[in-house]
LUMTIMAR-129016 format. One record per residue (C-alpha): residue in three letters; x, y, z negated. Coordinates in steps of 0.2 Angstrom, whole numbers, padded with zeros to 4 digits, always signed. Each point is the difference from the previous one (the first is absolute). Layout:
ALAXYZ;...
END
This chain:
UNK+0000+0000+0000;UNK+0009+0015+0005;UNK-0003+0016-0015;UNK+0007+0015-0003;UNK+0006+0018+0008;UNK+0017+0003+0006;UNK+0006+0015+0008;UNK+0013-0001+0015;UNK+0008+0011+0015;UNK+0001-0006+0018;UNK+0019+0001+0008;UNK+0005+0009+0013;UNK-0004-0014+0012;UNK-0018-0004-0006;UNK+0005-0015-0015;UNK-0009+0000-0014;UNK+0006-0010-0014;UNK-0011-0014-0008;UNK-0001-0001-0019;UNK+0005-0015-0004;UNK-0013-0004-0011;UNK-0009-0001+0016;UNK+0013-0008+0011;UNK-0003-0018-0007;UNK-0015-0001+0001;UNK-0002+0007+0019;UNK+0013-0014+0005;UNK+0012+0004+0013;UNK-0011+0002+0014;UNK-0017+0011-0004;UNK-0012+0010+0010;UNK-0003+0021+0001;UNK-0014+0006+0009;UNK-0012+0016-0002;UNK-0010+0000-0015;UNK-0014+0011-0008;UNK+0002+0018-0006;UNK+0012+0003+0013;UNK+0013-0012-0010;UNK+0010-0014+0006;UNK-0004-0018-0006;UNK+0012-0015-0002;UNK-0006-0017-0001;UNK+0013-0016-0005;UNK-0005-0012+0016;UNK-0012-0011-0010;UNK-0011+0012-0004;UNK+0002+0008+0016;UNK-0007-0016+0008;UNK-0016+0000-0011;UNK-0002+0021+0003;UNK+0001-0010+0019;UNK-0013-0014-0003;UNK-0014+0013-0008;UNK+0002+0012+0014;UNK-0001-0016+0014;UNK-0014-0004-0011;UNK-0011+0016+0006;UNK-0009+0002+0014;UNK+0009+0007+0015;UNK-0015+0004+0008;UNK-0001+0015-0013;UNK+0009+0018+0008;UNK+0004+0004-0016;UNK+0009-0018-0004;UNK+0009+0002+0014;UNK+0007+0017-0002;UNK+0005-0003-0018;UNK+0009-0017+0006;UNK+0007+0009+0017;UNK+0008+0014-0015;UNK+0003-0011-0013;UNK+0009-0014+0011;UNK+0009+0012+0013;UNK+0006+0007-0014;UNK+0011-0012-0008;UNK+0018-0006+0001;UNK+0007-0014-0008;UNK+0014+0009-0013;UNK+0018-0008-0006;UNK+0010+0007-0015;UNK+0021+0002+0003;UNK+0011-0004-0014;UNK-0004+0018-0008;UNK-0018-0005-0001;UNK-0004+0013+0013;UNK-0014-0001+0015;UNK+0001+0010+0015;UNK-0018+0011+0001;UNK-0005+0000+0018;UNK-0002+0017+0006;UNK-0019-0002+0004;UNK-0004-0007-0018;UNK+0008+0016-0007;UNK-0008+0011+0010;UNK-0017-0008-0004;UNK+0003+0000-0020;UNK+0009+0018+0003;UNK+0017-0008-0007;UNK+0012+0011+0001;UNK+0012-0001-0014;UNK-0007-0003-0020;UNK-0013-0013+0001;UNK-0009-0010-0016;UNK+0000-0019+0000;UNK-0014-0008-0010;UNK-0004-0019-0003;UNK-0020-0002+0004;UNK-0001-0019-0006;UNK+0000-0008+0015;UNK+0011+0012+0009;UNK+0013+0015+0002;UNK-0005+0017+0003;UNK+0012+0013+0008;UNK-0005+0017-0001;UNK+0006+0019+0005;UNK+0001+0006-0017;UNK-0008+0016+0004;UNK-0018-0008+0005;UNK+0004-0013-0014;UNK+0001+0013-0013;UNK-0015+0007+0007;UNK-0011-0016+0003;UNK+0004-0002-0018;UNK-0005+0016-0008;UNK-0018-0004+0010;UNK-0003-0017-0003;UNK+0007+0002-0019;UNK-0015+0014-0003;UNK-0012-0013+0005;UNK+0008-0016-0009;UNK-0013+0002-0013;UNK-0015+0001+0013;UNK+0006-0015+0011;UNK+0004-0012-0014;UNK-0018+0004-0004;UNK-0003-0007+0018;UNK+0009-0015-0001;UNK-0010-0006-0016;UNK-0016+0002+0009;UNK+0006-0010+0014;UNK+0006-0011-0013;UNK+0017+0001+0001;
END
């Protein structure tokens, strides 16, 4: 399960460094595709082929299936650590999460976030004013 926050910086050539809390558990090879929020996500490849199975699983015949899965799938690359426990960004995953330099990494059980830490500080100040109401939520959902 990955947990936690960790603050980083991009290198001049795009590598970000993976904490190694999380580099375990990713394995050595591990997906990066665009997320949610305008943030990156990074899947170790099991999960990654049950994120695959559930999306096969809905109905193509849907427009909006099809455009998530066409931006989700097109998306992705399959991502290697070197011996510094770096990856290489590629430049169109950057641009889409706005990553130029600072970015946050946060563990969201089941995968790794990486996000600019601009929109991060501000996706948090939001979403942390309304904990309260959507913890609410969630129990009347019965979460």
């Amino acid at each position: 399960m990955f947990l936690g926050e960790y603050q980083h910086s991009l290198d001049n050539k795009g590598r970000l460094t993976v904490p190694a809390r999380f580099r375990e558990e990713l394995g050595e090879t591990f997906i990066v595709t665009k997320g949610l929020d305008n943030c990156l996500f990074v899947y170790p490849l099991s999960e990654w082929k049950t994120v695959e199975q559930n999306l096969k699983g809905l109905p193509f015949t849907r427009g909006d299936v099809r455009a998530f899965v066409r931006f989700f799938f097109s998306g992705a690359c399959e991502c290697e650590t070197d011996k510094q426990g770096r990856i290489l960004l590629p430049v169109a995953l950057r641009e889409y999460a706005h990553i130029d330099k600072d970015v946050v990494i946060i563990g969201v059980g089941n995968r790794v976030e990486v996000w600019a830490h601009q929109y991060w500080e501000e996706y948090a100040e939001n979403a942390g004013a309304s904990y309260e109401e959507i913890s609410e939520k969630l129990v009347e959902l019965g979460i």
